[in-house]
C-alpha positions in Angstrom: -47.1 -6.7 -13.9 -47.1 -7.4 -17.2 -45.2 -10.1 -18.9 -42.5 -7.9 -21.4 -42.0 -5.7 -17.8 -41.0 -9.2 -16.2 -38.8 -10.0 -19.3 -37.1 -7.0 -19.3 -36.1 -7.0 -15.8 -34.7 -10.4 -15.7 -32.4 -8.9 -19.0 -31.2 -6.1 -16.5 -30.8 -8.2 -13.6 -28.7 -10.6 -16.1 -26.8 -7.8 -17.4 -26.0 -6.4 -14.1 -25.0 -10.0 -12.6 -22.3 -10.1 -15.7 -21.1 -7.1 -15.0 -20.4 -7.6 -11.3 -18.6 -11.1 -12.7 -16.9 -9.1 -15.1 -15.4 -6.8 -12.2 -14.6 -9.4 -10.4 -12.8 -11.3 -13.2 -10.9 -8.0 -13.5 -9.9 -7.5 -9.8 -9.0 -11.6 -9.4 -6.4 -10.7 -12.1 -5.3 -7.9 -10.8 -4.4 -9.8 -7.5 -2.9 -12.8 -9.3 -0.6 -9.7 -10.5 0.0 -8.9 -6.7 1.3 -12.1 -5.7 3.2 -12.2 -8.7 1.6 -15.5 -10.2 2.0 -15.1 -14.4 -1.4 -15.5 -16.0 -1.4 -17.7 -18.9 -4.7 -17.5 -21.2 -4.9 -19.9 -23.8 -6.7 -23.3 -24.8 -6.9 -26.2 -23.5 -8.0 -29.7 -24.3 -8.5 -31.5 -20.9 -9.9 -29.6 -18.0 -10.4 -25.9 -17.4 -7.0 -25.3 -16.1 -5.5 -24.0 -12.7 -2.1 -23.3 -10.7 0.7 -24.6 -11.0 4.4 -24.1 -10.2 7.5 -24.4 -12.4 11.0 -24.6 -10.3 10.3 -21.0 -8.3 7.6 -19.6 -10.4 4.0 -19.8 -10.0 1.6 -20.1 -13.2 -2.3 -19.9 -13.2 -3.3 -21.6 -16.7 -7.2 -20.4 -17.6 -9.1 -21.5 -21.0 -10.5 -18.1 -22.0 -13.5 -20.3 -24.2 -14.8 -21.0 -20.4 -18.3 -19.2 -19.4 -17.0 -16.2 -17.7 -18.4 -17.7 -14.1 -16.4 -20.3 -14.7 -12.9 -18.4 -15.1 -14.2 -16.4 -11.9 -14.5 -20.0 -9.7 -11.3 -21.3 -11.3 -9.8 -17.8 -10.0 -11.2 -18.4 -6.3 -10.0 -21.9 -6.1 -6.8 -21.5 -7.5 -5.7 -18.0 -5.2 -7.6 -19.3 -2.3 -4.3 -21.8 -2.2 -2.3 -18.7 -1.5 -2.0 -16.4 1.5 -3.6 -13.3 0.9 -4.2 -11.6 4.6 -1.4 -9.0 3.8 -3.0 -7.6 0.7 -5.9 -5.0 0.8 -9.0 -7.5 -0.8 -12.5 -5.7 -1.4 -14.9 -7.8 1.6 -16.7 -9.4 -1.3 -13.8 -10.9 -2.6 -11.9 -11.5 0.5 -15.2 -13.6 1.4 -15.3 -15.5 -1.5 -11.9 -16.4 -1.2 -12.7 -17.4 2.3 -15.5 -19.5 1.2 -13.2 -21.5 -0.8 -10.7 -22.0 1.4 -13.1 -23.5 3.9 -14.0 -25.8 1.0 -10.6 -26.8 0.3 -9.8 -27.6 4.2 -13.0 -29.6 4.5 -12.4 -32.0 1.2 
């Protein structure tokens, strides 16, 4: 195979991975909607962000100059915190939440 062939499917496969990160950047906000935590998207100076809760509300504060698949881990970890069994979750992201929360228990 020749060597542009080899380039130019590496560029699709790169593509297509930010796209599924993309989607799933779109449905991790869409279930921090669900359980009702308010998304905050702004810079900041120290760290990449995360949840937090002020008196009874809960805030998820995200740096939008991160790499995308950084936003998408700080996502995981931060809703893998939260119960989520009563909410209809896509398998793929129910297992990544999963994944996480076995991190979190073993640390």
């Amino acid at each position: 195979m020749s060597r542009a062939r080899n380039q130019a499917r590496t560029r699709t496969a790169l593509r297509s991975r930010q796209e599924d990160s993309r989607r799933l950047l779109a449905e991790l906000m869409r279930l921090t909607a669900q359980l009702d935590i308010e998304l905050v998207r702004e810079p900041i100076e120290e760290g990449r962000g995360g949840l937090c809760r002020i008196y009874d509300r809960r805030f998820l504060y995200v740096d939008p100059a991160l790499p995308l698949l950084e936003q998408v881990d700080l996502f995981v970890e931060a809703l893998a915190q939260l119960p989520t069994e009563h909410l209809y979750l896509r398998p793929r992201l129910r297992d990544r939440l999963e994944r996480a929360r076995r991190r979190l228990c073993s640390g």
